[in-house]
MARNUVEX-331201 format. One record per atom (N, C-alpha, C): residue in one letter; x, y, z; chain; residue number from 1. Coordinates in Angstrom, 2 decimals, decimal comma, m for minus. Example, Ala and Ser with C-alpha at 12.3 -4.5 7.8 and 13.67 -1.06 7.14 Angstrom:
! MARNUVEX-331201
NODE / A / 13,19 / m5,69 / 7,80 / A / 1
NODE / A / 12,30 / m4,50 / 7,80 / A / 1
NODE / A / 13,20 / m3,30 / 7,80 / A / 1
NODE / S / 12,85 / m2,25 / 7,08 / A / 2
NODE / S / 13,67 / m1,06 / 7,14 / A / 2
NODE / S / 12,90 / 0,03 / 7,87 / A / 2
END
This chain:
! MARNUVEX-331201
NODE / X / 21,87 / 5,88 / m36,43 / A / 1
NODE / X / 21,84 / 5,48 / m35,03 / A / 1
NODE / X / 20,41 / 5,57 / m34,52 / A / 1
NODE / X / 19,83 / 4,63 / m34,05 / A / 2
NODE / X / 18,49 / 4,48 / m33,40 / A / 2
NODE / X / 18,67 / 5,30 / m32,16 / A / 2
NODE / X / 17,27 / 5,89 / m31,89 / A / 3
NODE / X / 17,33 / 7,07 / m30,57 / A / 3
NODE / X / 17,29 / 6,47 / m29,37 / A / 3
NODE / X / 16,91 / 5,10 / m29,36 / A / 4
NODE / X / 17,11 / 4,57 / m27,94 / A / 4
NODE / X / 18,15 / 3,32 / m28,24 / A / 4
NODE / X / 18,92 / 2,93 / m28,84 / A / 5
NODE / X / 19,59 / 1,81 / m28,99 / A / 5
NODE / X / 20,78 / 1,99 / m27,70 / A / 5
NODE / X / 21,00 / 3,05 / m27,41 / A / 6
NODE / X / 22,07 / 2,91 / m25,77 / A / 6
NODE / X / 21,35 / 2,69 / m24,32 / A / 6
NODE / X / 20,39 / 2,75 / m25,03 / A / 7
NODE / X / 19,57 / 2,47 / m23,34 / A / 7
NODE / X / 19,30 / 0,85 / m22,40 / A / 7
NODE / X / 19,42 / 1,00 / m21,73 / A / 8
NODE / X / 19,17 / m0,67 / m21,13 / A / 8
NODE / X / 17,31 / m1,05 / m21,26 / A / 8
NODE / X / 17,21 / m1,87 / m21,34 / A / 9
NODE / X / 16,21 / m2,96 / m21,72 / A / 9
NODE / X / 15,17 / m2,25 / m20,49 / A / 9
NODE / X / 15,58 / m1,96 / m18,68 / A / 10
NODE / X / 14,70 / m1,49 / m18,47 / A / 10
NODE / X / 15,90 / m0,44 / m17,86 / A / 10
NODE / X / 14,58 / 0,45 / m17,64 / A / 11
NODE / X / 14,68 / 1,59 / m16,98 / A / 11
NODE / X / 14,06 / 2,10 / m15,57 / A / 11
NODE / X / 15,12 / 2,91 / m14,73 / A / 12
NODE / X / 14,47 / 3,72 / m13,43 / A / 12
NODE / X / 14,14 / 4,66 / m13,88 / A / 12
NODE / X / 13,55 / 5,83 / m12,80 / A / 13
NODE / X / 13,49 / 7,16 / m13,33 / A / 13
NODE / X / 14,86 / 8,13 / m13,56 / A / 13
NODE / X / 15,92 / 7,28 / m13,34 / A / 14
NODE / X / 17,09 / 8,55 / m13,44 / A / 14
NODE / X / 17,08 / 8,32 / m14,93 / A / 14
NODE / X / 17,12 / 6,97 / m15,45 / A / 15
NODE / X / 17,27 / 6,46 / m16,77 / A / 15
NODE / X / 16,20 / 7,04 / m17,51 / A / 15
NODE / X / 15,25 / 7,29 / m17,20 / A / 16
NODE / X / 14,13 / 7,58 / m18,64 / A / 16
NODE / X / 13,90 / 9,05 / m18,27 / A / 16
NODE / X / 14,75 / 9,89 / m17,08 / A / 17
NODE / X / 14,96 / 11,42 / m17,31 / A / 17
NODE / X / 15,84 / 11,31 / m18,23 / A / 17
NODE / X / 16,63 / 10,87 / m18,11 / A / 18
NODE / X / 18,05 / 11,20 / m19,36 / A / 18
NODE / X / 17,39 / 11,30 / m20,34 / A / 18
NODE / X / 16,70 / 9,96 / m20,97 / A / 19
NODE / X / 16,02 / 9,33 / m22,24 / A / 19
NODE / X / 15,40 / 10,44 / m22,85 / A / 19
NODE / X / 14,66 / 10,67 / m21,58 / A / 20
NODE / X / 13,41 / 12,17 / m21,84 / A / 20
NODE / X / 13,57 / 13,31 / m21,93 / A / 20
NODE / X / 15,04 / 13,67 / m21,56 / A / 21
NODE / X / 15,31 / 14,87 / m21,15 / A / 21
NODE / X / 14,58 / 16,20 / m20,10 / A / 21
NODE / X / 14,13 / 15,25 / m19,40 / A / 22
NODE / X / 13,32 / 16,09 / m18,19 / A / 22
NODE / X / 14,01 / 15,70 / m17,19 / A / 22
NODE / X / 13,39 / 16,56 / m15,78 / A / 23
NODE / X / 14,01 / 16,41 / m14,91 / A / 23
NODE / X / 13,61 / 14,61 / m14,49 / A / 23
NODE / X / 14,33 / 14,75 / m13,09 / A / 24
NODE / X / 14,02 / 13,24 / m12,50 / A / 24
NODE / X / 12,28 / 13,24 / m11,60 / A / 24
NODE / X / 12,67 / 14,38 / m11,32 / A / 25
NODE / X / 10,83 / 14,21 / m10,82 / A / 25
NODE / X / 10,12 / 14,31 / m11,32 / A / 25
NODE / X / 9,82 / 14,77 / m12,63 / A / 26
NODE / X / 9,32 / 14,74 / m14,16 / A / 26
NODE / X / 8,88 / 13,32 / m14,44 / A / 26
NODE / X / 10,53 / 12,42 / m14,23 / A / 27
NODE / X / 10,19 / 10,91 / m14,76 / A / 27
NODE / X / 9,00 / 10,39 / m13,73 / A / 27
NODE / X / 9,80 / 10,83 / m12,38 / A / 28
NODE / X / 8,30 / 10,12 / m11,12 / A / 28
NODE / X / 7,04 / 10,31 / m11,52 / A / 28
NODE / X / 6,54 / 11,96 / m11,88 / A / 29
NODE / X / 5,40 / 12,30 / m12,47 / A / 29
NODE / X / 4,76 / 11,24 / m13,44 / A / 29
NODE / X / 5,81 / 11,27 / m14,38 / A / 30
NODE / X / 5,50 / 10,42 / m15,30 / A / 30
NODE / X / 4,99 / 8,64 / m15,31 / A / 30
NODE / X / 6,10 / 8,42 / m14,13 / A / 31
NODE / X / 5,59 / 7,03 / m14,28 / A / 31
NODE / X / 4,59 / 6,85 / m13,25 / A / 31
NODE / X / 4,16 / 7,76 / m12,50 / A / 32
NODE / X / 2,82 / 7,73 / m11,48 / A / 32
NODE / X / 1,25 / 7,92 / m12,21 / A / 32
NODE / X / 1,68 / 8,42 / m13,33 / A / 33
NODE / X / 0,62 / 8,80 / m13,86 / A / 33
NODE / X / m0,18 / 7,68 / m14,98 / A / 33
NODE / X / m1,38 / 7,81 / m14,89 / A / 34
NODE / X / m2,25 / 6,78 / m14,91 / A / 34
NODE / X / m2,40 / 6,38 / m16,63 / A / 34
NODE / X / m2,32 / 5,34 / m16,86 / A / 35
NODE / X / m1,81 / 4,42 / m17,94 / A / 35
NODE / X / m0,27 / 4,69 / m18,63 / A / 35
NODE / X / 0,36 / 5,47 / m17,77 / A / 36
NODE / X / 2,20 / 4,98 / m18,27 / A / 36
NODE / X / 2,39 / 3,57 / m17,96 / A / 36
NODE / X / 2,83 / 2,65 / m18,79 / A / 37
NODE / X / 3,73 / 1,49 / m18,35 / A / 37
NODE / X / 4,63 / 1,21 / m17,85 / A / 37
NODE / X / 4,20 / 1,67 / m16,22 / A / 38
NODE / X / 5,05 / 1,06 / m15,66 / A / 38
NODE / X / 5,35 / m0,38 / m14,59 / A / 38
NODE / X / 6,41 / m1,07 / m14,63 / A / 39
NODE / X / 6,54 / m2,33 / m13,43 / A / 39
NODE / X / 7,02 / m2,09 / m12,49 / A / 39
NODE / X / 5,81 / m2,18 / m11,65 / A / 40
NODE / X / 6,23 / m2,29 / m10,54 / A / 40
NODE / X / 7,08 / m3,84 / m9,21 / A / 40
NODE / X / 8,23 / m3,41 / m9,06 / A / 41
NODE / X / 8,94 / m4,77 / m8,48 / A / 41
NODE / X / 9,20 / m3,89 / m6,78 / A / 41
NODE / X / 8,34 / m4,82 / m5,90 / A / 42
NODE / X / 9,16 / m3,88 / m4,65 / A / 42
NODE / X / 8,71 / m2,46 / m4,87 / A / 42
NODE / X / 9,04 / m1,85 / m4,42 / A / 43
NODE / X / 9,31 / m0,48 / m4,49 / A / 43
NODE / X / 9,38 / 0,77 / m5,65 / A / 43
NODE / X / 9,96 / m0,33 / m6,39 / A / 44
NODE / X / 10,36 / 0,18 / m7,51 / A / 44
NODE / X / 9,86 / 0,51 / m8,68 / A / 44
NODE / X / 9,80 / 1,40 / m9,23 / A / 45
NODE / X / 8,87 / 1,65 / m10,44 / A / 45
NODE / X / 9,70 / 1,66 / m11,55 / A / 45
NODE / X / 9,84 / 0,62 / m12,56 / A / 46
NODE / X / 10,50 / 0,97 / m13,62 / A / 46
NODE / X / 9,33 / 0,57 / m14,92 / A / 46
NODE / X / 10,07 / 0,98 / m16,26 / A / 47
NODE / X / 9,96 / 0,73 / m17,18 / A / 47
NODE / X / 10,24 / 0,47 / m18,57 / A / 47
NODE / X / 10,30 / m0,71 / m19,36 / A / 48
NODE / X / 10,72 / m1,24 / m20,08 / A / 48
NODE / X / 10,85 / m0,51 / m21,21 / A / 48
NODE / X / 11,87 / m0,56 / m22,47 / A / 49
NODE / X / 12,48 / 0,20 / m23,42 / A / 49
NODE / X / 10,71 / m0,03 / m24,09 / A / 49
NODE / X / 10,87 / m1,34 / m24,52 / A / 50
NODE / X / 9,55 / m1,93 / m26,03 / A / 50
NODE / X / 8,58 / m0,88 / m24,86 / A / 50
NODE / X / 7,87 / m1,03 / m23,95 / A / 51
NODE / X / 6,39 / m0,39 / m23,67 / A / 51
NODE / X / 6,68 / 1,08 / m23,59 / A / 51
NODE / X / 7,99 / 1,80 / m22,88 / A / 52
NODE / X / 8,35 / 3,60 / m23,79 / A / 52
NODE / X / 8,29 / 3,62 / m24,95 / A / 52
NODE / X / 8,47 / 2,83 / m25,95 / A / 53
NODE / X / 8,74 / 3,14 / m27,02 / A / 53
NODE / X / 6,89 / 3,06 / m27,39 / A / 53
NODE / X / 6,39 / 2,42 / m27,22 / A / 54
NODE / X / 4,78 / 2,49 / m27,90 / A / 54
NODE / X / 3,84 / 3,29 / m27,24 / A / 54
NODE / X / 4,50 / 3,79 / m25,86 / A / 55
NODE / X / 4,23 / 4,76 / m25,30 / A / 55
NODE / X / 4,05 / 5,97 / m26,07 / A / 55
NODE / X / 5,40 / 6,32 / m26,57 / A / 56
NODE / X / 5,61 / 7,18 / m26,87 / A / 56
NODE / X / 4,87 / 7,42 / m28,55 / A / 56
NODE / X / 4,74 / 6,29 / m28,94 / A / 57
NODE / X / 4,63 / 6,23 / m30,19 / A / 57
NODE / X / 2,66 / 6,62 / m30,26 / A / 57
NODE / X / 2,07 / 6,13 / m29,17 / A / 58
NODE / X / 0,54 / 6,06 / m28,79 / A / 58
NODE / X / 0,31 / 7,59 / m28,88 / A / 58
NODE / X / 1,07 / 8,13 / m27,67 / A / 59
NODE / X / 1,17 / 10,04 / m27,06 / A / 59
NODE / X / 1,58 / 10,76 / m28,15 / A / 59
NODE / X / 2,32 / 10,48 / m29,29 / A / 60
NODE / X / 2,75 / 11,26 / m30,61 / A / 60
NODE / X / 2,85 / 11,44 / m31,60 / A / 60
NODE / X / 2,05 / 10,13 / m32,14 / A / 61
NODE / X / 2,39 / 9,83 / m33,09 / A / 61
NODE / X / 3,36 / 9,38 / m34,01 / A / 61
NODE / X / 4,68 / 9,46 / m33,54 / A / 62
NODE / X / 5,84 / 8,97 / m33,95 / A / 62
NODE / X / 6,53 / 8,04 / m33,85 / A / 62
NODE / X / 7,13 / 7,64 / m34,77 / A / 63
NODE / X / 7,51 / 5,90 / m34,89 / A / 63
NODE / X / 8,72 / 6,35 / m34,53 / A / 63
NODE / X / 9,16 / 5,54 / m33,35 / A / 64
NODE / X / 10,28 / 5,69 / m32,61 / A / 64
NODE / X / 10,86 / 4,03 / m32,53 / A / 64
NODE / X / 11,83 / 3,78 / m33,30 / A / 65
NODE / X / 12,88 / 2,51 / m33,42 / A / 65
NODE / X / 13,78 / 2,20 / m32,67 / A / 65
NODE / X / 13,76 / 0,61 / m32,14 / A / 66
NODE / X / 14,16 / m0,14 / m31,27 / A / 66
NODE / X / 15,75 / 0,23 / m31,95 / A / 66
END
């Protein structure tokens, strides 16, 4: 089972706390902070599965599969 294959395509911050297992203001932190990928639409700050995933892969080194 791939570690993100249940997740939707994009994500809010309630969605990529789960993902992350941090809190939800954790995710805000996170996506406020300067070169996270995030889109901004409106108001809204989300971010897409593919740019967490190379995110994550950039910050850890670890190959993390779609």
């Amino acid at each position: 089972k791939e570690l993100f294959e249940q997740l939707p395509d994009v994500l809010d911050a309630k969605r990529l706390s789960e993902a992350l297992s941090i809190s939800k203001s954790g995710a805000y932190a996170l996506m406020n902070q300067k070169g996270f990928p995030v889109l901004k639409i409106g108001g809204r700050k989300l971010v897409t599965k593919p740019d967490l995933i190379v995110w994550i892969r950039d910050h850890t080194g670890r190959e993390v599969k779609l």
